[in-house]
C-alpha positions in Angstrom: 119.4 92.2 113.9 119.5 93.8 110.2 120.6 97.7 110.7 118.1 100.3 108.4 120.5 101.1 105.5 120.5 105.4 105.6 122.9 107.0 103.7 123.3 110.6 105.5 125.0 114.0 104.9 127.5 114.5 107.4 129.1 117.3 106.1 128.1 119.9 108.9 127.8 117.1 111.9 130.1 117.3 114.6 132.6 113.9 115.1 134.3 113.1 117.5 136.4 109.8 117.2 138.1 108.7 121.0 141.1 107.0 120.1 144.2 106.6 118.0 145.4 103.4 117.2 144.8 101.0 114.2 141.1 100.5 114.4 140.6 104.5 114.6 142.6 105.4 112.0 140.3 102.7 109.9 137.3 104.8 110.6 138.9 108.5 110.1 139.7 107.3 106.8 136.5 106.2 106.0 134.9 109.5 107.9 137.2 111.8 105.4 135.5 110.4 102.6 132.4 112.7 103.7 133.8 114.8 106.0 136.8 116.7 107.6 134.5 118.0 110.6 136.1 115.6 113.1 137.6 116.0 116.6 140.3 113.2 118.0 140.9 112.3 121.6 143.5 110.2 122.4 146.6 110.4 124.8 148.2 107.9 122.4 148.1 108.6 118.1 149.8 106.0 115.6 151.4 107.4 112.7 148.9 106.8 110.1 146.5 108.4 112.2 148.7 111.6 112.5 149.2 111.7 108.8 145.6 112.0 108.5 145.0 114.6 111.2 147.8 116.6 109.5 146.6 116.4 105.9 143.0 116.8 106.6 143.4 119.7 109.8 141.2 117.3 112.1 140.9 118.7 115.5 142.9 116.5 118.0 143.1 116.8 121.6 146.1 114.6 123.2 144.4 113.7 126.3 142.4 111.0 127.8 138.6 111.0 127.5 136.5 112.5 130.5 133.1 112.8 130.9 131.0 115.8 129.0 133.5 115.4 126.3 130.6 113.9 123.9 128.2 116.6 124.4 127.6 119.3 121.3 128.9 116.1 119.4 126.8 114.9 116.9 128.5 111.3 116.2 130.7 109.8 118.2 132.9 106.5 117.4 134.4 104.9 120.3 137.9 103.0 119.4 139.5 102.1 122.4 140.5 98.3 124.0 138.5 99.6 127.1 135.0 97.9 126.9 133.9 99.4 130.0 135.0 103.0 128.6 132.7 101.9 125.9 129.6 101.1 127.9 130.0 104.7 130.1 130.1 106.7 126.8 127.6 104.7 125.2 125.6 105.4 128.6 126.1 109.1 128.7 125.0 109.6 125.8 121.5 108.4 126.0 120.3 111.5 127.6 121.7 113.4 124.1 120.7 113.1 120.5 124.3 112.0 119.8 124.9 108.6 117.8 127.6 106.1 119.2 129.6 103.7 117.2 131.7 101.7 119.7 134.0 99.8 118.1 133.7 96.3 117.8 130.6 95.9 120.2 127.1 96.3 119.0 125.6 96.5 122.2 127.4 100.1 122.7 125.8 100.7 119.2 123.6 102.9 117.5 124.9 102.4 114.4 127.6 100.2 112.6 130.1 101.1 109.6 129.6 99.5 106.5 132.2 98.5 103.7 131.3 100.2 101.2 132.3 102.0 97.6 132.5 105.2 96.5 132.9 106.5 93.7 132.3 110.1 93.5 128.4 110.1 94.1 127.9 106.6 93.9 127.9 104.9 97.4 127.3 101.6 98.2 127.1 100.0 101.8 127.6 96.3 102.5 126.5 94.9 105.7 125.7 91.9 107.5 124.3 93.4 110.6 127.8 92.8 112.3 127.5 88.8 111.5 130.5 89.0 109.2 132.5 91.9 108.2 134.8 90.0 106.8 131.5 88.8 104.1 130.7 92.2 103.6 134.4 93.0 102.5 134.9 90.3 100.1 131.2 91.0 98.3 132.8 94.9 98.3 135.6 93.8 96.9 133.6 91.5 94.0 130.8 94.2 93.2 133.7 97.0 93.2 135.6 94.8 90.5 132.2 95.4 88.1 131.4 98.7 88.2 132.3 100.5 85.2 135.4 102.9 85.8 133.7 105.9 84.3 130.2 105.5 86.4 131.6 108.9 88.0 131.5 111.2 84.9 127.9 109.6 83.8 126.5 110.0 87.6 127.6 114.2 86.7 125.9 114.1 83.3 122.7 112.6 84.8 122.8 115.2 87.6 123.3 117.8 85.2 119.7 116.4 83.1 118.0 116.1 86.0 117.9 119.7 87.0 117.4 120.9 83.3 114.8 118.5 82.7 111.0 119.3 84.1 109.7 116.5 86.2 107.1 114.1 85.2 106.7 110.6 83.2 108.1 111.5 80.3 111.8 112.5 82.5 111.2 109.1 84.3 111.3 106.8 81.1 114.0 109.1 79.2 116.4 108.0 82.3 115.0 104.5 82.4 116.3 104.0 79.4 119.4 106.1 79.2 120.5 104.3 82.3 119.5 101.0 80.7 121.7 102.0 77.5 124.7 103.1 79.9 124.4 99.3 81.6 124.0 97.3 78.2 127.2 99.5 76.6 129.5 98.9 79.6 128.8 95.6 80.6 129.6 94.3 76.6 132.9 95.1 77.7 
């Protein structure tokens, strides 16, 4: 099954991330990249993890999970070795408006983690519906080598036109080709 690619603000959603080994500290670092609104649970954290709770002042509780702890949670990502822990939280939440992400099983799932780039406001997702991560990485890794280092700055320029500019056709075909002279100048590199 393809997932709908939706890029969302997260900024003011609650996390919750249950778990504190390698494969949680994965997704808290790719979670800070939008957001530092993030509660841990885990009896157990690894070091990497800690570093990141520390630096970023992410809530953590050191306890094990119990249920009710997902509710006023807007996202939660489940990263434990305990499938079954998996399918109960996946479970309670149904009755909620709260998004799961179980780690490593898409059938607890209502969403999945890309691989992705970003570069200040660019973002760009890579998927293959869970069929290979590891695919997804390496065309990351290939696209990331390509885009231009400064795409940051000109993103900030553009943002700055767009709100001085008024709307209409002739706005549309100044960016067209603006964008077009940005692509042709960086990729004679």
């Amino acid at each position: 099954m393809a997932y709908f690619p939706m890029l969302i603000d997260i900024t003011n959603l609650k996390i919750l991330v249950i778990g504190g080994g390698t494969i949680a500290t994965e997704k808290l670092e790719k979670l800070i990249d939008f957001t530092t609104n993030i509660t841990v649970i885990s009896i157990e954290v690894e070091k990497r993890a800690k570093e990141l709770i520390e630096k970023y002042e992410l809530n953590l509780e050191k306890r094990a999970y119990t249920k009710g702890d997902i509710d006023n949670f807007d996202i939660v990502i489940v990263a434990t070795d305990t499938i079954e822990l998996h399918k109960a939280i996946y479970e309670e939440s149904r009755d909620s408006k709260t998004l799961v992400n179980s780690v490593d099983d898409t059938k607890y799932c209502d969403f999945i983690f890309p691989s992705y780039i970003k570069r200040d406001d660019l973002t760009i997702s890579f998927s293959t519906g869970g069929a290979s991560p590891a695919f997804a990485k390496q065309l990351r890794q290939y696209i990331e080598k390509i885009i231009p280092q400064n795409v940051g700055e000109f993103l900030k320029e553009m943002k700055a036109l767009r709100k001085s500019m008024p709307k209409g056709k002739e706005r549309m075909e100044y960016f067209e080709r603006v964008v077009k002279e940005y692509f042709l100048s960086e990729f004679k590199k």
